[in-house]
C-alpha positions as CSV (number, residue, x, y, z in Angstrom):
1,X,48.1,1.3,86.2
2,X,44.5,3.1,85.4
3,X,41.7,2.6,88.3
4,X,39.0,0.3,86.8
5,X,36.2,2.3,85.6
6,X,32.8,0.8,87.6
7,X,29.5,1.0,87.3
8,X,26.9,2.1,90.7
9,X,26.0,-1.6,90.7
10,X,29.8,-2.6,91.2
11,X,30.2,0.7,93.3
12,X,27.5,-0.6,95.6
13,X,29.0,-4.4,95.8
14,X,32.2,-3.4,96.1
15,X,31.6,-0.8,99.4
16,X,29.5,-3.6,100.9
17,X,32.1,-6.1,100.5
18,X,34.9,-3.5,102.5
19,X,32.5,-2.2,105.3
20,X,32.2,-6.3,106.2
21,X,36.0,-6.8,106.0
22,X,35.1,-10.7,106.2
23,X,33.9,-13.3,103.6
24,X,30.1,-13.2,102.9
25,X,28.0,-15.2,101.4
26,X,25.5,-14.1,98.5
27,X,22.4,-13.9,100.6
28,X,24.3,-11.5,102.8
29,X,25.4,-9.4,100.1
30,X,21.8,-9.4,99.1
31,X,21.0,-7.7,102.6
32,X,24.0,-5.8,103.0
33,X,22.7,-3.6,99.5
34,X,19.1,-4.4,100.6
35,X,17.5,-6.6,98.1
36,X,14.4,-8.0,99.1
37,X,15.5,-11.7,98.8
38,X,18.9,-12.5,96.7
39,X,20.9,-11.4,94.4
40,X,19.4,-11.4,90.7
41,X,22.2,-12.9,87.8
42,X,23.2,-9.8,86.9
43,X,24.5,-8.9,90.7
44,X,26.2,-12.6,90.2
45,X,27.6,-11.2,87.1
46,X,28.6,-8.0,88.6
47,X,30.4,-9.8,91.5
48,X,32.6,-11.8,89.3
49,X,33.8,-8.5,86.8
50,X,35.1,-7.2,90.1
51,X,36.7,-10.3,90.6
52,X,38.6,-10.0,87.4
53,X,39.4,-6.7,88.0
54,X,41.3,-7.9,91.1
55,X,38.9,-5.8,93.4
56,X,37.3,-8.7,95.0
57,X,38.3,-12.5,95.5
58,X,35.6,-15.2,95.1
59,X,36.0,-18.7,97.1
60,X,33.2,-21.7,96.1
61,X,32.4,-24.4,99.0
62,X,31.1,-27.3,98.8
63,X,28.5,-27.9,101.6
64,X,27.2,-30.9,101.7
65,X,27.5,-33.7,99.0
66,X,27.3,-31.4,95.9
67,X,26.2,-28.1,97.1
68,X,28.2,-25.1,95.9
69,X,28.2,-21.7,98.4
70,X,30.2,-18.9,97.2
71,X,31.5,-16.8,99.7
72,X,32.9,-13.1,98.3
73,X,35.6,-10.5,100.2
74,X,37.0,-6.9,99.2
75,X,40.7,-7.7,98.0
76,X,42.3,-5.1,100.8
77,X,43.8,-1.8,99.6
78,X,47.4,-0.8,100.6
């Protein structure tokens, strides 16, 4: 199987997601690659390509009544 090809924005995402080693949450992400306030739709975006390259796994809360939360993790490498 051929590594993924990604780009410095999936780069960045992805090594902030395996230096947590836990779930985080987007406005953590947003720190952890120091963005002045959250991530922007294209980091969103980004987030979920690594998803379906298997790099990263995505789990949605509800919090609250109706209120999503996404929470994001580095898949871990053997």
């Amino acid at each position: 199987m051929t590594k993924p090809v990604l780009t410095d924005l999936q780069r960045l995402l992805l090594e902030a997601l395996r230096k947590s080693g836990d779930w985080l949450t987007r406005p953590q992400i947003a720190d952890a690659i120091q963005r002045e306030s959250r991530l922007n739709p294209h980091d969103v975006n980004m987030l979920n390509e690594l998803a379906k390259m298997g790099l990263i796994e995505i789990d949605e809360r509800i919090v609250g009544t109706v209120r999503k939360q996404y929470f994001y993790r580095a898949v871990r490498q053997d």
